[in-house]
Backbone bond lengths (Angstrom), bond angles and torsions (degrees), N, CA, C in turn:
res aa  C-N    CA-C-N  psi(-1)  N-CA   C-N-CA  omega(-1)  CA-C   N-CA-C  phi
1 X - - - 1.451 - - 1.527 111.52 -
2 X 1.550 116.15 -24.50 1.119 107.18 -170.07 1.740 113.77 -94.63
3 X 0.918 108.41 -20.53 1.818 132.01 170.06 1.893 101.16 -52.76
4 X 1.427 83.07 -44.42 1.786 92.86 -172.62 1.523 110.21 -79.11
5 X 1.069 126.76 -23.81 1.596 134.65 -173.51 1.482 91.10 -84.86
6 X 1.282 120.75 -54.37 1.637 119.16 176.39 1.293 129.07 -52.97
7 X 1.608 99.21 -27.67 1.817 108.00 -177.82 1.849 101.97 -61.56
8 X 1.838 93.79 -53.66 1.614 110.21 -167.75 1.727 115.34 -42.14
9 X 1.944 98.89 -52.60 1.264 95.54 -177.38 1.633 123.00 -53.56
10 X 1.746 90.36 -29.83 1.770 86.80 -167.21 1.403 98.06 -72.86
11 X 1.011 128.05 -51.16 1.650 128.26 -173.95 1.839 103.39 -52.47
12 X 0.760 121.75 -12.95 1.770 128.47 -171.97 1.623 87.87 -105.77
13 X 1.151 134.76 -62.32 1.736 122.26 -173.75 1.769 100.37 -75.38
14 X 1.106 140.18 -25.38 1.455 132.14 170.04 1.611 107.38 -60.70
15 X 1.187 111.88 -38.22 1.798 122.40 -168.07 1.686 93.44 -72.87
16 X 1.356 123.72 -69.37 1.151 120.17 -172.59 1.819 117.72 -60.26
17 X 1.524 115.08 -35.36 1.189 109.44 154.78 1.921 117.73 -36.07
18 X 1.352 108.45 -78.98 1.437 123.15 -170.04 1.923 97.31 -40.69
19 X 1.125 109.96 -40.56 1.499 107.93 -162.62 1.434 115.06 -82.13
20 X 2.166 109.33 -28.70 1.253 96.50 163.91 1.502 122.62 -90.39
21 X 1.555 108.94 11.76 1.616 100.36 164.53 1.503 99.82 -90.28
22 X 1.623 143.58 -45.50 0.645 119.35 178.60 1.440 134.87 -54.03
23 X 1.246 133.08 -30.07 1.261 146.66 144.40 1.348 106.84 -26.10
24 X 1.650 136.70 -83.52 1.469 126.33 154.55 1.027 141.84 6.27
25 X 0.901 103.89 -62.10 1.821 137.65 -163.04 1.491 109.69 -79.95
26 X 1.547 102.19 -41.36 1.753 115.51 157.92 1.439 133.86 -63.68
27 X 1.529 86.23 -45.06 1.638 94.86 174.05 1.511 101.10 -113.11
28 X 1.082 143.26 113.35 1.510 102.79 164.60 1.914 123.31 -94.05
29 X 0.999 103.10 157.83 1.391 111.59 -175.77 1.532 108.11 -64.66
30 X 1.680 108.82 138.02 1.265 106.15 158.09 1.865 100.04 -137.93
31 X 1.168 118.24 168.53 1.083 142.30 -143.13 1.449 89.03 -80.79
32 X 1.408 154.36 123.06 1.200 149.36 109.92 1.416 120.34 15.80
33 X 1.758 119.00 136.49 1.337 91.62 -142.56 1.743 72.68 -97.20
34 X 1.834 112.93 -168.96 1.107 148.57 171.75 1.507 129.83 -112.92
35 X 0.916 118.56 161.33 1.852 120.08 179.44 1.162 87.89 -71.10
36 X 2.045 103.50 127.18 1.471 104.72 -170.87 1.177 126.87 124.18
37 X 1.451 90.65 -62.49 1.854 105.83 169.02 1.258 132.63 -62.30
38 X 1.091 140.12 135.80 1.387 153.47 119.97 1.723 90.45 14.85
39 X 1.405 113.82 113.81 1.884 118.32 151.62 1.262 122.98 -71.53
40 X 1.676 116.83 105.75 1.977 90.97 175.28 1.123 101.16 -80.78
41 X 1.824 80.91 157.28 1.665 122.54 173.93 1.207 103.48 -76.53
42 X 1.607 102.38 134.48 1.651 131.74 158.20 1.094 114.76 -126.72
43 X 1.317 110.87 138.66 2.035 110.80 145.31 0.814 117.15 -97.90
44 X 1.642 137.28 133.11 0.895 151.92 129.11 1.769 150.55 -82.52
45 X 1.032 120.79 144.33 1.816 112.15 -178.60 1.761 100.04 -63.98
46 X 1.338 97.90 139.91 1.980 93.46 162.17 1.712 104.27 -91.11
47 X 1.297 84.43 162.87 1.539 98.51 170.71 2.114 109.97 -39.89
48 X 1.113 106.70 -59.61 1.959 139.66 178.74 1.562 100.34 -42.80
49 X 1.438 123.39 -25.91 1.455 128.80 -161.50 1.154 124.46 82.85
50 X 1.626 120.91 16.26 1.259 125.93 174.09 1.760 121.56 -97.88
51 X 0.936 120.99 -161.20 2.149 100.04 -173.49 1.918 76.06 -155.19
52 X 1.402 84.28 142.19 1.736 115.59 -163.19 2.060 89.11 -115.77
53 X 1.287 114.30 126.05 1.544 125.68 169.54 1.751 88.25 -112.26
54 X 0.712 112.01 116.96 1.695 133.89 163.97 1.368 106.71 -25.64
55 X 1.566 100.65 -88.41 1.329 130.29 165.86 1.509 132.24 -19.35
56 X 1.541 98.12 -51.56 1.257 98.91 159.54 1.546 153.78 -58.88
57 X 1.958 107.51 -11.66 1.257 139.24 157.63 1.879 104.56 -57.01
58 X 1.311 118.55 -41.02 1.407 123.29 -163.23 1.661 101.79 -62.18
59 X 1.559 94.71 127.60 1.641 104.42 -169.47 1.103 127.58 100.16
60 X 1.641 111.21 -27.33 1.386 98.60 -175.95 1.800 100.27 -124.17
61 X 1.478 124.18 -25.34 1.577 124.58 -138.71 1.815 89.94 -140.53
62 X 1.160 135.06 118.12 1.636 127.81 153.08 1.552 86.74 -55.73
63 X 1.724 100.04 178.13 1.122 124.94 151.25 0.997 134.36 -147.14
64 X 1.104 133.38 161.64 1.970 126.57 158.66 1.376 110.43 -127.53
65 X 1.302 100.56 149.15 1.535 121.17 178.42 1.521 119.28 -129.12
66 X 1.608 100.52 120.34 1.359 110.44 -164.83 1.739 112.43 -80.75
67 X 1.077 143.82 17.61 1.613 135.99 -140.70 1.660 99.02 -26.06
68 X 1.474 102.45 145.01 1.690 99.40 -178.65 1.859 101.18 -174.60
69 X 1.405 105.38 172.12 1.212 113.65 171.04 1.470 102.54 -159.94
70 X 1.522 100.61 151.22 1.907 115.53 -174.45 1.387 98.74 -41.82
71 X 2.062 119.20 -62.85 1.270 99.11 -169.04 1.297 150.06 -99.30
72 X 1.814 96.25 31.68 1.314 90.59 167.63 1.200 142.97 -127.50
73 X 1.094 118.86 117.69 1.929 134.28 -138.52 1.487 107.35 -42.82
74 X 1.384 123.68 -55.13 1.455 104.25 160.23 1.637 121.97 -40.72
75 X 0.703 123.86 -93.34 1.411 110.35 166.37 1.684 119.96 -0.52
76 X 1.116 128.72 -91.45 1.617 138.04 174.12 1.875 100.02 -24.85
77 X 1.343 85.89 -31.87 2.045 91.60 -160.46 1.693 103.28 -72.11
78 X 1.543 112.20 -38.62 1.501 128.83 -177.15 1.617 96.28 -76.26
79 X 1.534 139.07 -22.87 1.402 144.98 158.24 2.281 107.11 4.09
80 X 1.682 75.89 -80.11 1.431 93.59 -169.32 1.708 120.83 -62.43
81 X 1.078 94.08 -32.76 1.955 120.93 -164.15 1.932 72.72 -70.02
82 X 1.211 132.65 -54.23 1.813 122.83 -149.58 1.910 80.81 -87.90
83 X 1.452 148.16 -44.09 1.181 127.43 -155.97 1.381 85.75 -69.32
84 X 1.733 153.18 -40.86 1.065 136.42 -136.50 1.576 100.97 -98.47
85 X 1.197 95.47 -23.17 1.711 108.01 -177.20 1.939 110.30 -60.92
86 X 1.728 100.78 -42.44 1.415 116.06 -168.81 1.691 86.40 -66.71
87 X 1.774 111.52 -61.79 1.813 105.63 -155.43 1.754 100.80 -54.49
88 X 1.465 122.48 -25.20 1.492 114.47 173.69 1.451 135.07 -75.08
89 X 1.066 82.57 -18.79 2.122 101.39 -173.66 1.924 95.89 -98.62
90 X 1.087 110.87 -6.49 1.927 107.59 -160.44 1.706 97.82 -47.57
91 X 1.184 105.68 -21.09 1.620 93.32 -159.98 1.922 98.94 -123.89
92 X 0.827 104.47 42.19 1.623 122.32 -176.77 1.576 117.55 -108.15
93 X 1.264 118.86 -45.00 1.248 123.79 -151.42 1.233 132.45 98.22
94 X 1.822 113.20 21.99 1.200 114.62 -148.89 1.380 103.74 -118.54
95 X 1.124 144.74 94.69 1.676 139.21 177.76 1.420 109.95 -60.92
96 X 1.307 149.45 172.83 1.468 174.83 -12.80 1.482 107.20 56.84
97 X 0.982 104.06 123.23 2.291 113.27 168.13 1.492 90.40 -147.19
98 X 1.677 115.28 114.85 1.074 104.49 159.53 1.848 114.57 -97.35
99 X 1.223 120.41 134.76 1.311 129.26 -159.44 1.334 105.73 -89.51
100 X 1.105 122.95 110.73 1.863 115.97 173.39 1.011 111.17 -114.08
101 X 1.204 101.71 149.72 1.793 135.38 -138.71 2.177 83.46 -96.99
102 X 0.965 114.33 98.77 1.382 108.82 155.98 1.361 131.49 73.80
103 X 1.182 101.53 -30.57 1.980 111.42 -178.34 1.221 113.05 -69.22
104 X 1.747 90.58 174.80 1.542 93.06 -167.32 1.696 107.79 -83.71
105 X 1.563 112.25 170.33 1.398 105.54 -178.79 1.760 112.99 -94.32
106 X 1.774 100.83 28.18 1.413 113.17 173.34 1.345 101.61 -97.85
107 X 1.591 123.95 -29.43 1.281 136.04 -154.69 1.983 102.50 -88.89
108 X 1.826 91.18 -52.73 1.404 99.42 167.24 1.496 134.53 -39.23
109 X 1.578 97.13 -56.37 1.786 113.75 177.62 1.505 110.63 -48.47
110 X 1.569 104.64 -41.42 0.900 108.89 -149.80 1.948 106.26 -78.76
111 X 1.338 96.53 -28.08 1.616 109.30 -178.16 1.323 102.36 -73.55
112 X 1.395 132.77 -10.97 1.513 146.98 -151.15 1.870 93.66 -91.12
113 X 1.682 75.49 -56.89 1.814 74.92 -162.38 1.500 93.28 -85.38
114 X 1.241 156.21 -41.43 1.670 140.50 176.17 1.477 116.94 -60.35
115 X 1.203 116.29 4.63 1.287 114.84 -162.70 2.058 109.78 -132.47
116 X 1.561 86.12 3.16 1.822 107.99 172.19 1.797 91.16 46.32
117 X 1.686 127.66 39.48 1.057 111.60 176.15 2.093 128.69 -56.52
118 X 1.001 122.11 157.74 1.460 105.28 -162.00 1.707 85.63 -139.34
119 X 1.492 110.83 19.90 1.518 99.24 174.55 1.623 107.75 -146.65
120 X 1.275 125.72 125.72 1.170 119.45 176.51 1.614 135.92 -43.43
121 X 1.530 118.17 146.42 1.841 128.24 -151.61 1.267 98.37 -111.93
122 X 1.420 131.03 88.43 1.927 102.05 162.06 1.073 104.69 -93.94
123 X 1.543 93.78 165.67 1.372 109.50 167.84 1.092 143.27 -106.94
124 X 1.129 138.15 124.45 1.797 161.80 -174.26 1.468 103.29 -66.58
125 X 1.039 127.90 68.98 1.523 116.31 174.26 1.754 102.31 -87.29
126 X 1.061 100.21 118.18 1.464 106.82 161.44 1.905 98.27 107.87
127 X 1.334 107.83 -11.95 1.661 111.20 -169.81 1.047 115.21 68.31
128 X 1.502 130.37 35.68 1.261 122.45 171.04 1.314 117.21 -64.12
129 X 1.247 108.43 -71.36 1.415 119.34 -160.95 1.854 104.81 -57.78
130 X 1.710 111.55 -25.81 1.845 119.34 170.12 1.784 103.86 -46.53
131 X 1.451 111.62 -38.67 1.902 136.89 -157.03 1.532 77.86 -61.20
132 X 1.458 103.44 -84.63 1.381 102.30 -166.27 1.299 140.76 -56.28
133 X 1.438 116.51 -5.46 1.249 124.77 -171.12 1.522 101.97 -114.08
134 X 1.310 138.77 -11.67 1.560 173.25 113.52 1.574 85.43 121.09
135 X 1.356 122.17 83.56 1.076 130.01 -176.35 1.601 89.84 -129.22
136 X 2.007 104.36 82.79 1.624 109.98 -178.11 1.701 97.02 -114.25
137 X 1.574 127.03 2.80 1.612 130.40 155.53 1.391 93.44 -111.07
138 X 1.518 115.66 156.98 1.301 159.05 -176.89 1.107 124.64 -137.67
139 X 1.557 124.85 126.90 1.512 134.06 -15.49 1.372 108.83 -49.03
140 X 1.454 117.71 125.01 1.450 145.26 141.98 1.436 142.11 -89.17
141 X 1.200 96.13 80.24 2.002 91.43 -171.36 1.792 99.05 -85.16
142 X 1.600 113.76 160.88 0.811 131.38 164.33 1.309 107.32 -147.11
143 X 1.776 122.58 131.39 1.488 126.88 170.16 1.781 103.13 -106.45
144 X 1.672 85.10 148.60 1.193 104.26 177.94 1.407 119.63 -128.10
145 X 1.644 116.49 117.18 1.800 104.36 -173.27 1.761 92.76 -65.46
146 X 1.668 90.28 176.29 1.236 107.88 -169.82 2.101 106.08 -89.46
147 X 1.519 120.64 19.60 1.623 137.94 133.19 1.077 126.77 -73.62
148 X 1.158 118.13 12.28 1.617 136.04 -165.55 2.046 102.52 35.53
149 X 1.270 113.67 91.53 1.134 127.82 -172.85 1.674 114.07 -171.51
150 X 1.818 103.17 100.23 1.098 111.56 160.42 1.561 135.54 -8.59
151 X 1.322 118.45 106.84 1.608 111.95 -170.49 1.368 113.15 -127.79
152 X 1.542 110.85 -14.11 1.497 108.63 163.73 1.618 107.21 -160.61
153 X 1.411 123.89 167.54 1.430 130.81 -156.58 1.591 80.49 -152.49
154 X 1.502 108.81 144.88 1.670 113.31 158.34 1.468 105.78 171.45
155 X 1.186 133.37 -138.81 1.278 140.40 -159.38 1.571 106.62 -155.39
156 X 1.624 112.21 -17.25 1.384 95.42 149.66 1.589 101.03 -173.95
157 X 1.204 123.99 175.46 1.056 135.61 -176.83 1.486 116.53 -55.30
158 X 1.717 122.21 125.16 0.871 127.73 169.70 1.580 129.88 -40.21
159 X 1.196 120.43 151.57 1.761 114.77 166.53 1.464 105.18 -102.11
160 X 1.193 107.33 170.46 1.577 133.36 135.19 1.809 86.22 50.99
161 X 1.520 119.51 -156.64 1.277 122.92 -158.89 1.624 115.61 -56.60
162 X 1.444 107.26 -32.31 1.949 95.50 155.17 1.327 126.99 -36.15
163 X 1.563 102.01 -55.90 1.903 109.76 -174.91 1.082 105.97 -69.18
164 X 1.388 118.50 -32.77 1.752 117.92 -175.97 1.796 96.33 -58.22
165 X 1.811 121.90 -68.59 0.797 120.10 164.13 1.856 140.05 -50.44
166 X 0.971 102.13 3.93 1.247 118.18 158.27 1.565 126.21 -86.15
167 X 1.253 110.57 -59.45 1.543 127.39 149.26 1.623 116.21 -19.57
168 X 1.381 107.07 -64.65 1.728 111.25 -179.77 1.426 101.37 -57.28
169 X 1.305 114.97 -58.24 1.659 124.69 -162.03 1.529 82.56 -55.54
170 X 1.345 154.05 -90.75 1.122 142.96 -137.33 1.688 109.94 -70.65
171 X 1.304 123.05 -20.04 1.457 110.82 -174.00 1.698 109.13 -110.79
172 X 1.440 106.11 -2.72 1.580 106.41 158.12 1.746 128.43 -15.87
173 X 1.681 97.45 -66.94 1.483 95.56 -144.62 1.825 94.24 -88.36
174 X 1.027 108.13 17.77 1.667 128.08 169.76 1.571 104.56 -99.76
175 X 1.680 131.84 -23.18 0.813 76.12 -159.07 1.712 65.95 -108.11
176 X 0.975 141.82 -8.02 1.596 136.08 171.41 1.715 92.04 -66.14
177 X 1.004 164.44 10.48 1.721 149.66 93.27 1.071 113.36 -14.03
178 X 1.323 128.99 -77.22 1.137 146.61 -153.53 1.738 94.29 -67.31
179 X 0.899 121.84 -51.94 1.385 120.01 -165.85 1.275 104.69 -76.92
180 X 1.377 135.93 -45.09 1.721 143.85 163.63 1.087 112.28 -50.02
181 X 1.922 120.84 -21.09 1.422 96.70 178.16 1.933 97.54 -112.67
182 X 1.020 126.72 36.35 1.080 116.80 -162.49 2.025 75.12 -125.09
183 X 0.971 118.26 -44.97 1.776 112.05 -169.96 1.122 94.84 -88.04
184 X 1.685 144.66 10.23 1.326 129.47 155.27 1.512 94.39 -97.34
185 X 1.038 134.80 17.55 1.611 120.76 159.36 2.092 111.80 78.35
186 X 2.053 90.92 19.22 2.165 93.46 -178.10 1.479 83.14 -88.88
């Protein structure tokens, strides 16, 4: 009996082997980016029923990305710290996406409207877009200048002269635009 319990496991860890290389092999892994890096591009659905391309912010919009989910209290707690962040940045160039981790978009709406949110929710079905950004603790912010280039990583939104300095770092390469196209005479 015990030869036979041993056969099963190995045939059960060989199966899951084969399946997490095949998994690999489909996607393959790359490293989560860093301050510095290149942001990958995703699309995603919004909370509203509309679909968000990342990428398409680059040039015109920084961003930040909250990774999060309804139940977990850190998260809910960083809530207020991102509505006050949006009413300060409104006139910056600065978007808010808070990213949820998996739920349903009954669960989402619903955190949308109890939660007087004032910044758009996509959704992560499956945690992809969490994979790539290696957002595996929650709350996960990530900022993005508006070159699409990583400018800060943490667990939640800066205060006081950080956020101020956060602010510049993301609306920089907008405003070195503005100035490149103003001494080429557009």
């Amino acid at each position: 009996m015990n030869k036979k319990k041993t056969m099963i496991a190995a045939a059960i860890a060989i199966a899951l082997g084969l399946a997490v290389a095949a998994s690999a092999q489909a996607q393959p892994y790359a490293p989560p980016p860093r301050v510095g890096d290149e942001a990958p591009d995703f699309t995603l659905e919004t909370h509203d029923g509309k679909s968000l391309t990342f990428s398409r912010l680059e040039g015109h919009r920084g961003a930040v990305l909250v990774f999060f989910a309804t139940w977990c209290e850190p998260c809910m707690a960083e809530v207020p710290h991102l509505k006050n962040f949006v009413e300060a940045t409104r006139d910056k160039n600065i978007l808010v996406y808070g990213v949820n981790q998996d739920q349903s978009l009954r669960v989402v709406k619903r955190f949308v409207k109890d939660k007087k949110i004032n910044y758009r929710v996509l959704l992560d079905k499956g945690n992809v877009v969490a994979v790539k950004y290696g957002a595996y603790g929650i709350p996960f912010v990530v900022a993005v200048d508006a070159a699409g280039v990583v400018r800060y990583i943490g667990y939640s939104i800066p205060e006081g002269r950080k956020r101020d300095a956060l602010v510049e770092a993301l609306t920089a390469p907008l405003k070195d635009k503005k100035e490149s196209d103003v001494g080429s005479g557009n």
